[in-house]
C-alpha positions as a LaTeX table, in Angstrom:
\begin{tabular}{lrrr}
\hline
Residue & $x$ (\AA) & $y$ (\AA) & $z$ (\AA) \\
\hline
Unk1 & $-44.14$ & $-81.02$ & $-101.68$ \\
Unk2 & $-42.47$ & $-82.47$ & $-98.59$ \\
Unk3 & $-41.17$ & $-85.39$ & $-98.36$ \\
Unk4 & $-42.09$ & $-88.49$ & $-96.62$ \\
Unk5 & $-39.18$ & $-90.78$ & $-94.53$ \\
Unk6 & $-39.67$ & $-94.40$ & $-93.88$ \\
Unk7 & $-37.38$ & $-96.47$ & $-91.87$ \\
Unk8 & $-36.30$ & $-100.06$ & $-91.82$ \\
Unk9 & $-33.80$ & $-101.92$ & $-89.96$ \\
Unk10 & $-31.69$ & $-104.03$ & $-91.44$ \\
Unk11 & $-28.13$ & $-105.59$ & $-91.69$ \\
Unk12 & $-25.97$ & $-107.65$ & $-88.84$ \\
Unk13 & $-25.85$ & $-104.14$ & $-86.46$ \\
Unk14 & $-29.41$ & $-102.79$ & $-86.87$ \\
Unk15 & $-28.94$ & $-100.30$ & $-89.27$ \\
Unk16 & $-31.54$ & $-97.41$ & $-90.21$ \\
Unk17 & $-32.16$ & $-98.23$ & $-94.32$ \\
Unk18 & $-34.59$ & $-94.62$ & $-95.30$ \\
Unk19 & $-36.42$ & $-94.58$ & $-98.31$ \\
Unk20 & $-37.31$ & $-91.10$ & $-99.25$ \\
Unk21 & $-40.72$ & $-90.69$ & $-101.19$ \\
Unk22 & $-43.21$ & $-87.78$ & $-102.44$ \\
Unk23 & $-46.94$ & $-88.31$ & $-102.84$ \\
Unk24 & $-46.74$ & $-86.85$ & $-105.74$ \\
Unk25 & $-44.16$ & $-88.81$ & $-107.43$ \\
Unk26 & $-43.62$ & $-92.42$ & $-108.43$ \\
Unk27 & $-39.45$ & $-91.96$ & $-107.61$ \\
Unk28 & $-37.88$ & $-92.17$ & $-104.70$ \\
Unk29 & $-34.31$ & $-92.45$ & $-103.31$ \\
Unk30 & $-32.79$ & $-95.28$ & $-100.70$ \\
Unk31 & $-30.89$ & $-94.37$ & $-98.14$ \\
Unk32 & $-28.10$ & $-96.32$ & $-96.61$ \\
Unk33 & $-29.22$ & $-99.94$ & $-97.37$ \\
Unk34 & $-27.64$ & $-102.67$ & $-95.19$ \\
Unk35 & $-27.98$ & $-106.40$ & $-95.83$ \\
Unk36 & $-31.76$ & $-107.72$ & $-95.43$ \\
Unk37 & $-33.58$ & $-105.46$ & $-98.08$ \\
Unk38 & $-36.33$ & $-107.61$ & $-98.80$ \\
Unk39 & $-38.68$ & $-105.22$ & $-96.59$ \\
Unk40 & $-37.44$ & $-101.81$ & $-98.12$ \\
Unk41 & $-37.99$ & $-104.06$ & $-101.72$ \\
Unk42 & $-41.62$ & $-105.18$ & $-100.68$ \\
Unk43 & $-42.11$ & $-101.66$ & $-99.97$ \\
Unk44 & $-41.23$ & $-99.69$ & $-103.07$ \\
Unk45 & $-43.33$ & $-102.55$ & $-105.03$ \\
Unk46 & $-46.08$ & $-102.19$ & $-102.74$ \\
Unk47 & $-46.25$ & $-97.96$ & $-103.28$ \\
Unk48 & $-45.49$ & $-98.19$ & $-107.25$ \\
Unk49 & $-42.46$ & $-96.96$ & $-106.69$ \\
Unk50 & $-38.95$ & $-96.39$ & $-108.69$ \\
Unk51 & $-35.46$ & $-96.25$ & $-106.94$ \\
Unk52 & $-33.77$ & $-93.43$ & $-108.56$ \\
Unk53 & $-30.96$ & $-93.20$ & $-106.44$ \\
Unk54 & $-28.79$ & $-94.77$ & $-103.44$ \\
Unk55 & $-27.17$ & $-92.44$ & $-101.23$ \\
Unk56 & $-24.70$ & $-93.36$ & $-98.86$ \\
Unk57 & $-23.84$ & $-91.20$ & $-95.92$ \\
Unk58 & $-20.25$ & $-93.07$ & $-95.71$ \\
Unk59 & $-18.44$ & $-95.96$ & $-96.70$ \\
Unk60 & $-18.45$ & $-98.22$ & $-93.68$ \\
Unk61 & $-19.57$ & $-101.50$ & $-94.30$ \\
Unk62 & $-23.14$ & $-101.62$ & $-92.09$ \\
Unk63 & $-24.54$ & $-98.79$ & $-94.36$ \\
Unk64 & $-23.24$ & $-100.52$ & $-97.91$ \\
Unk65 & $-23.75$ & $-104.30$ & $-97.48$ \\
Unk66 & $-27.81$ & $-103.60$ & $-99.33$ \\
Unk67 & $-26.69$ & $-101.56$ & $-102.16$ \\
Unk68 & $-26.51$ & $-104.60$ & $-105.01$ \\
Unk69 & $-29.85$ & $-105.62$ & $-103.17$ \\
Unk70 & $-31.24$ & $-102.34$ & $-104.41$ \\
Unk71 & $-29.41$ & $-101.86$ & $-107.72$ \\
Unk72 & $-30.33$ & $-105.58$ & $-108.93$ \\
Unk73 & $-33.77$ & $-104.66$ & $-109.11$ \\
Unk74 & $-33.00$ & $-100.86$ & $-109.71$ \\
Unk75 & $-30.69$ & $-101.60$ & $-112.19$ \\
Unk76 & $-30.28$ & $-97.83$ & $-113.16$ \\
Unk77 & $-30.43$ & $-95.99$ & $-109.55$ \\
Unk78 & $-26.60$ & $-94.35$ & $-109.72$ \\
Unk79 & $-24.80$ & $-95.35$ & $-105.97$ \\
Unk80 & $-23.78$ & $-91.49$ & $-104.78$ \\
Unk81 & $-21.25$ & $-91.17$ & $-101.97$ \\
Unk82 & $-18.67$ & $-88.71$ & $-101.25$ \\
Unk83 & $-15.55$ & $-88.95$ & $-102.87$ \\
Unk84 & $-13.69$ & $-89.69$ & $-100.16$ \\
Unk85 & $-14.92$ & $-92.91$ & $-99.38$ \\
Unk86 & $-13.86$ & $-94.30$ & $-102.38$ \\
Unk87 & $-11.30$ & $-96.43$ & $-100.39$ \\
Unk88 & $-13.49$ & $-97.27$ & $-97.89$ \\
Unk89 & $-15.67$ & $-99.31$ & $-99.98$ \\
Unk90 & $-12.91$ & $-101.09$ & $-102.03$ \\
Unk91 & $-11.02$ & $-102.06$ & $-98.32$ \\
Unk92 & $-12.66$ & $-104.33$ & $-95.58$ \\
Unk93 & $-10.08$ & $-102.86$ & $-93.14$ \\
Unk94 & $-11.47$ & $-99.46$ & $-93.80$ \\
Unk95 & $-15.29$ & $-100.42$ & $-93.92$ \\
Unk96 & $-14.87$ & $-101.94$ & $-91.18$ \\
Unk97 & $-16.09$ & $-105.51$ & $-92.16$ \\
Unk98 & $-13.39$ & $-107.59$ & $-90.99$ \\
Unk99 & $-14.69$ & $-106.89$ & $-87.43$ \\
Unk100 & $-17.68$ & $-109.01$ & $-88.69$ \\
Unk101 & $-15.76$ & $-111.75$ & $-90.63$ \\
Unk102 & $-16.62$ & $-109.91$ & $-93.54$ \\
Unk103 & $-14.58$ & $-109.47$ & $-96.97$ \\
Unk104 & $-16.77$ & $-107.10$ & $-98.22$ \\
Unk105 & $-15.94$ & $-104.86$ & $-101.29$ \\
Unk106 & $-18.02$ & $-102.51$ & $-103.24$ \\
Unk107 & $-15.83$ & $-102.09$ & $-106.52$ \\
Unk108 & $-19.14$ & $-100.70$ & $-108.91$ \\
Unk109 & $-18.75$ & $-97.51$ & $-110.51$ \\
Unk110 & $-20.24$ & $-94.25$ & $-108.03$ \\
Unk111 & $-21.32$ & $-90.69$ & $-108.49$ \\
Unk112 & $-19.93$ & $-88.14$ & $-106.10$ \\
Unk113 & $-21.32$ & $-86.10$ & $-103.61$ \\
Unk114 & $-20.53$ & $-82.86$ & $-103.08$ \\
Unk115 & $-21.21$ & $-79.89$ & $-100.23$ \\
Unk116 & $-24.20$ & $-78.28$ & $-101.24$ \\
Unk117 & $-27.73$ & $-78.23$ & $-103.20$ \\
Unk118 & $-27.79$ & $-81.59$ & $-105.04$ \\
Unk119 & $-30.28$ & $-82.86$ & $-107.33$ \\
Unk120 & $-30.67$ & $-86.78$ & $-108.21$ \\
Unk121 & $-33.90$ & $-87.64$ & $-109.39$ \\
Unk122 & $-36.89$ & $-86.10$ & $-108.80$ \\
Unk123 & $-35.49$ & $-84.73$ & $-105.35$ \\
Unk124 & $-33.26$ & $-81.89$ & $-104.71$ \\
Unk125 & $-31.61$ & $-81.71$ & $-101.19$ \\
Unk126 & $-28.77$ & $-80.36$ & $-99.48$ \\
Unk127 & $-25.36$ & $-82.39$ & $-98.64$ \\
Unk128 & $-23.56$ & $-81.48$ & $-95.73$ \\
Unk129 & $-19.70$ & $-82.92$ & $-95.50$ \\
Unk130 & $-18.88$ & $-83.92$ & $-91.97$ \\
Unk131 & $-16.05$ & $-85.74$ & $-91.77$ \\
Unk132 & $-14.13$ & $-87.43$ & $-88.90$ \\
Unk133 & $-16.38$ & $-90.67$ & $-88.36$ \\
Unk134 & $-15.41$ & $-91.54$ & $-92.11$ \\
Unk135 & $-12.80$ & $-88.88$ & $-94.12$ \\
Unk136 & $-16.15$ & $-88.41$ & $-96.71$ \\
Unk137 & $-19.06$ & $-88.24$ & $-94.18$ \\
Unk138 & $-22.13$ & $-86.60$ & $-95.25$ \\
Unk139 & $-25.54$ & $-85.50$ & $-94.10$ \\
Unk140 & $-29.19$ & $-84.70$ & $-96.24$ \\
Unk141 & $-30.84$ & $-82.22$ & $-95.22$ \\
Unk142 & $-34.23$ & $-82.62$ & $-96.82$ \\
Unk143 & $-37.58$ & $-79.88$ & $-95.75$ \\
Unk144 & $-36.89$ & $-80.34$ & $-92.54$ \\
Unk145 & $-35.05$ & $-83.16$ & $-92.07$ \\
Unk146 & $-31.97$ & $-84.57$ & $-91.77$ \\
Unk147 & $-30.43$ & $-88.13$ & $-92.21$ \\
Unk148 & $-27.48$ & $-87.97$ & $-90.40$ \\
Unk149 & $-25.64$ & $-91.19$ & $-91.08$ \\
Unk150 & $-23.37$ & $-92.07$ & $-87.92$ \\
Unk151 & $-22.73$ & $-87.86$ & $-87.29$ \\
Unk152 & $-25.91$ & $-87.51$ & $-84.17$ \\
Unk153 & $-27.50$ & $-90.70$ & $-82.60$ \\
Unk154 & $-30.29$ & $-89.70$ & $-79.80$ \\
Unk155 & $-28.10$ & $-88.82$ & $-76.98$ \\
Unk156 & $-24.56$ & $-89.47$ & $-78.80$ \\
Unk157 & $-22.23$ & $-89.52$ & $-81.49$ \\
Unk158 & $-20.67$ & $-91.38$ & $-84.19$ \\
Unk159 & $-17.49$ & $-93.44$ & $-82.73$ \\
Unk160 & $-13.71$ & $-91.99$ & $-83.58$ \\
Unk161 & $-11.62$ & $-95.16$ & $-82.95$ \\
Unk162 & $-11.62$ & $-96.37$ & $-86.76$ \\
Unk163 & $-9.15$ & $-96.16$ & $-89.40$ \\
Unk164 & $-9.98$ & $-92.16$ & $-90.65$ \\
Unk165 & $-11.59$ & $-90.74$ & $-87.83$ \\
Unk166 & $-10.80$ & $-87.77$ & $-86.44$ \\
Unk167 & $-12.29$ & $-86.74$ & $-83.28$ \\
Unk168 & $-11.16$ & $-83.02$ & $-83.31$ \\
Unk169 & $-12.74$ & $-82.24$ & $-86.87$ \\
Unk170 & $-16.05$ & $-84.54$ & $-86.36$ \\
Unk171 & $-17.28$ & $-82.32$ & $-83.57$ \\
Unk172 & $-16.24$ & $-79.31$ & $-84.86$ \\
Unk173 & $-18.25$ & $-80.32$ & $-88.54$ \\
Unk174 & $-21.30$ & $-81.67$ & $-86.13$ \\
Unk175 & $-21.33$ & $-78.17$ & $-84.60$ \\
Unk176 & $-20.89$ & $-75.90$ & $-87.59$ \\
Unk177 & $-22.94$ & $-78.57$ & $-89.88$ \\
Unk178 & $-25.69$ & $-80.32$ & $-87.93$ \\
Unk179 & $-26.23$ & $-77.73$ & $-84.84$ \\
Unk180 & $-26.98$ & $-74.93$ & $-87.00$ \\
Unk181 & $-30.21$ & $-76.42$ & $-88.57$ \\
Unk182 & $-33.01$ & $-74.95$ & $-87.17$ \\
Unk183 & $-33.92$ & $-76.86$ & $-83.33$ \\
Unk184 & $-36.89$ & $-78.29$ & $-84.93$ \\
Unk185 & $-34.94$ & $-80.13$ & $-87.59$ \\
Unk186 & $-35.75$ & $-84.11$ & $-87.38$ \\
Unk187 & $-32.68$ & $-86.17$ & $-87.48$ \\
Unk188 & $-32.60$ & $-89.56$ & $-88.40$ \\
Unk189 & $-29.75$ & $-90.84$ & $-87.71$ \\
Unk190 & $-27.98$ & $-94.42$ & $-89.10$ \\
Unk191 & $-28.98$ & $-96.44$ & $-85.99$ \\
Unk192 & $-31.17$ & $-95.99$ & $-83.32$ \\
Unk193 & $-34.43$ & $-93.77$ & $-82.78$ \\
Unk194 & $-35.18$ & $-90.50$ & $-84.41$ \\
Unk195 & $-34.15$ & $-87.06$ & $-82.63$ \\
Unk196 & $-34.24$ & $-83.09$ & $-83.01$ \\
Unk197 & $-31.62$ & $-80.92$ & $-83.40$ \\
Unk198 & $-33.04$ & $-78.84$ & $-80.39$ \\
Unk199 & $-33.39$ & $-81.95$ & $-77.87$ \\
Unk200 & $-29.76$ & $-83.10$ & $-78.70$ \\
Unk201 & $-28.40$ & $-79.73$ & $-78.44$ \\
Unk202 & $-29.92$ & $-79.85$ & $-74.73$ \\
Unk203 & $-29.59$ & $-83.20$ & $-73.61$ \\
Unk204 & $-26.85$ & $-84.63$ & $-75.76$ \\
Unk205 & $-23.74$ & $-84.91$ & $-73.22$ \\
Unk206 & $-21.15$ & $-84.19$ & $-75.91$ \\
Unk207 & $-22.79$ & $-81.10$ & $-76.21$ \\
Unk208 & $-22.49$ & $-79.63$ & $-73.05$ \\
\hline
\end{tabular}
C-alpha cells in the first residue's frame, strides 16, 4: 500500500515536519519535528493515529526542537537518527542553536540508522547516508518518495559552512544517492516546496 505524506511547518526557520501514514494502518511515523507540533498532534488525533517512530534526517537543531513534543504523547515512538549525529544533538554549537539563542540539547536515548532497507513500525523504507551537510545525514526513500532532509531544496542545496560539513563529499553523496532515484521520484525536502528528482536534475544550478 503506498504511503501517504503530509506536511506541516513548524519551528523558528519554517521547517517541513512529515508525518508518514497508510490507509490501511492506524501507525504512522513523524518526520523531522521542529518546535510548534500542536498541528502535526491535532492531526494524528484527528486520523486515529499512533506515532511509532521519529526519524530524523540529521541532528541540527531546526529538525529536533519537536521531538519531546511528539514522544510526550508518544511515549513509546523510539527517536532514530544516524549514528553520527550523536554529538550533534548533545552540542548547541554543532546543532546549530546558538545562532538562535538557543541551548538546546537532546540527551534521550536513540536508535540508529543505518544505509539500507529499514523497518520501524509498520513501515519499511530505505535510508540513504549523505553526509556533508551534517557527518550522519540521511534520506527515506519511501514508494516513490523521498524526504530529503537539508540534501535537495527546489532549486538548491543544503548549506556547507557549519561545523561538519563537507562540501566535496555532500555533492558527490547527492549525486550517487539522491540523483539516481528514478526522475519521477518526489522529494520533500526539510524546508521549502516539494520537487522531483528529474526537474532538479534539469533546473537545479548545482547540477549543471
Amino acid at each position: 500500500m503506498e504511503v501517504s505524506i503530509d506536511r506541516f511547518v513548524t519551528g523558528p526557520i519554517d521547517t517541513n515536519t512529515y508525518v508518514v501514514s497508510r490507509e490501511d494502518y492506524s501507525g504512522c511515523l513523524v518526520v523531522d519535528p521542529s518546535s510548534g507540533c500542536d498541528e502535526v498532534l491535532a492531526y494524528i488525533r484527528e486520523n486515529g493515529l499512533t506515532v511509532e517512530g521519529v526519524l530524523l534526517t540529521h541532528g541540527h537543531f531546526d529538525h529536533v526542537l519537536g521531538v519531546e513534543e511528539i514522544t510526550a504523547v508518544f511515549p513509546r515512538a523510539g527517536v532514530w537518527v544516524h549514528p553520527d549525529e550523536t554529538a550533534l544533538l548533545g552540542d548547541p554549537m554543532y546543532n546549530g542553536g546558538v545562532m538562535m539563542g538557543l541551548d538546546f540539547r537532546y540527551t534521550e536515548p536513540v536508535e540508529h540508522l543505518a544505509e539500507g532497507p529499514m523497518t520501524v513500525g509498520g513501515y519499511t523504507f530505505e535510508v540513504r547516508h549523505v553526509p556533508g551537510h551534517s557527518p550522519g545525514g540521511c534520506v527515506f526513500v519511501f514508494d516513490g518518495n523521498c524526504l530529503s532532509g537539508d540534501t535537495v531544496f527546489a532549486g538548491s542545496i543544503g548549506r556547507t559552512d557549519f561545523p561538519g560539513c563537507d562540501g566535496a563529499l555532500f555533492m558527490r553523496g547527492i549525486r550517487e544517492k539522491l540523483l539516481t532515484l528514478p526522475d519521477e521520484t518526489v522529494l520533500w525536502p526539510g524546508h521549502m516546496s516539494r520537487t522531483t528528482v528529474g526537474r532538479e536534475k534539469r533546473l537545479n544550478p548545482y547540477f549543471r
